[in-house]
C-alpha positions, 0 to 999 in steps of 0.5 A: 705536336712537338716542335723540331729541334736540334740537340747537340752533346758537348765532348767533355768528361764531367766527374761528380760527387764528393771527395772526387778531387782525389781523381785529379792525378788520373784525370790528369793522366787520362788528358795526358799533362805531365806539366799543369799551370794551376791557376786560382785567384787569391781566395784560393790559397787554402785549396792550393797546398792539397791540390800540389800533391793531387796533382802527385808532380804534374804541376808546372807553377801556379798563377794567382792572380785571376781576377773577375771579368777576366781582363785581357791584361791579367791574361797576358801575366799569365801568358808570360808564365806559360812562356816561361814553364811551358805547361802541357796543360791548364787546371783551374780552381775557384770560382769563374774568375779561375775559369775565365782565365783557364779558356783565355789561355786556351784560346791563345795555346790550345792548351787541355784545360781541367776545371776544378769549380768552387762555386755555381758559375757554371762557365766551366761547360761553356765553349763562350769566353769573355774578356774585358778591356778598358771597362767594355767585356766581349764575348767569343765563342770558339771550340778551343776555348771549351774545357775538357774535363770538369771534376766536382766535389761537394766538399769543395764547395763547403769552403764557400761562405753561405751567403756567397753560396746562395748569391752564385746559385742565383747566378746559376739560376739565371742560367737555366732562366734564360734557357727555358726562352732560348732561341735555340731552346729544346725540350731537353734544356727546358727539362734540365732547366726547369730541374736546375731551378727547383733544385737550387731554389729548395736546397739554397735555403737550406744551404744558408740555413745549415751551411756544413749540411752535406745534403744540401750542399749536394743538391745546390751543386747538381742544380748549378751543374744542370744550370750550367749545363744550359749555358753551354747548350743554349743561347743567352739573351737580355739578362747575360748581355745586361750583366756583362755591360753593367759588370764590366763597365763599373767593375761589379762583382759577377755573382751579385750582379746576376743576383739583382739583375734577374728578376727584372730581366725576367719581368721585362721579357714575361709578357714575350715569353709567358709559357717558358717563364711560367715554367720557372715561376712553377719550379719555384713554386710562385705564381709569377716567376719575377716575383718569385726570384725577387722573394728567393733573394729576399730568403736569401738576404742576397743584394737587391739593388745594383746600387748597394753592389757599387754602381753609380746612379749616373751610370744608368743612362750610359748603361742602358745605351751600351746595352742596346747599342749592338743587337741580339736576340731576345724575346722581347724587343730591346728598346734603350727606355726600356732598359734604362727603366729596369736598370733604374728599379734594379738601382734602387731595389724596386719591386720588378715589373715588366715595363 
């Protein structure tokens, strides 16, 4: 018999396809920002001269400088800006750096945010901030913070090298992972998850392999676009609040972190959750869903070890206490030995396993 559960729609627009960029000005007009603050970080110059005349005037400035785990005194420059032009609304381009800064400013003005993604970060359909402060990232939830509109475009995404491509759909990958165990789960997320994986599992290869395939490229973006979805649906668990701890405490990039992390969050959590893990491992086509991350990884010449991504071997033990200092939910009980051996096989690149 199916199980009861509660299913809840975000209120946001989402614009789909290629070229859909081209939509900015009317999207602009349908939230009703006469004056946008455009916010990007540095990578993102390129995309910044076309957006100026997207936007067809409606730009009030253009802050550059969001950086990842969107520290709160990065935010207060940007704030110092907003006081000065007084935009009537927000967009943001790029990747989840531009994201995170978008809602940051939203929580603090209740300003209309448009979110234009150049990555698979998935953040942008989430009503979840995050921001660091002295190397510790918290979280908060709130409906202020939940962008309205998103606009993506596949062509885009063609300005993501190949490999940061399939490093940031492993990112969105572990999205949909840890929505098929969600405590709030649904048969609604399960499907979209389950979709989100086989998608990106198929067309990341193909993405590294034909970089400029616009096919490709489309079905990594609905994959990661399904992916974030979940985020937005349902709660995270063991492998969101690692990535956080361990990306803010030594400064880690995001995507990468995601990317090493996974499997062996996966693995620790399997013998809890072996129905909903064994959807993933069937949308990748493995017979275990760990092992099956760790192999895409592989294809994908992504990073395997927290330590070639810049983490300390002596930071183990402080992250694994940081880590399980707070509770929250997950399949599995977390136990700090338990966490400090994943973090240790996810240090040196060993193969996963359960513990």
């Amino acid at each position: 018999m199916p199980q009861p559960f509660t299913y809840q729609v975000s209120p946001m627009r989402v614009v789909f396809g290629g070229g859909t960029v081209a939509q900015l000005a009317e999207e602009l007009d349908r939230l009703g920002i006469r004056r946008a603050l455009v916010l990007a970080s540095r990578r993102q110059q390129a995309e910044l001269g076309d957006l100026a005349d997207l936007t067809g005037g409606r730009m009030a400035g253009v802050f550059d400088g969001a950086v990842v785990h969107t520290p709160v005194a990065v935010t207060e420059r940007a704030m110092q800006m907003v006081r000065e032009l007084k935009p009537d609304g927000v967009v943001a381009i790029g990747a989840g750096a531009a994201t995170g800064l978008s809602k940051a400013i939203a929580l603090r003005t209740d300003l209309p945010q448009l979110i234009v993604p150049t990555s698979y970060a998935g953040s942008e359909m989430t009503a979840v901030l995050g921001e660091t402060v002295d190397g510790v990232k918290t979280t908060q939830s709130s409906p202020k913070i939940l962008p309205e509109a998103v606009i993506y475009d596949v062509n885009l995404t063609l300005s993501m090298p190949a490999k940061f491509s399939a490093i940031s759909g492993l990112n969105a990958i572990a999205h949909a992972a840890e929505a098929l165990y969600a405590r709030d789960g649904n048969p609604i997320t399960s499907l979209m998850a389950e979709e989100a994986i086989a998608k990106l599992a198929s067309s990341l290869p193909e993405v590294i392999a034909r970089p400029r395939d616009l096919d490709a490229r489309f079905d990594a973006l609905y994959g990661a676009w399904l992916c974030a979805v979940c985020l937005g649906t349902v709660g995270m668990a063991l492998h969101h609040k690692l990535c956080h701890t361990v990306g803010a405490l030594f400064d880690l990039p995001h995507a990468e972190t995601h990317a090493v992390l996974l499997p062996h969050t996966i693995a620790y959590n399997t013998p809890a959750a072996r129905d909903a893990i064994g959807r993933a491992a069937r949308a990748l086509g493995a017979s275990d869903a760990a092992d099956g991350l760790f192999g895409l990884s592989a294809k994908l010449g992504a990073p395997r070890s927290l330590a070639e991504i810049g983490m300390p071997e002596d930071g183990i033990a402080k992250a694994a206490a940081l880590a399980t200092k707070n509770p929250y939910w997950n399949p599995r009980p977390i136990e700090e030995g338990g966490i400090r051996d994943l973090l240790r096989r996810a240090w040196s690149g060993a193969r996963p396993q359960a513990g």
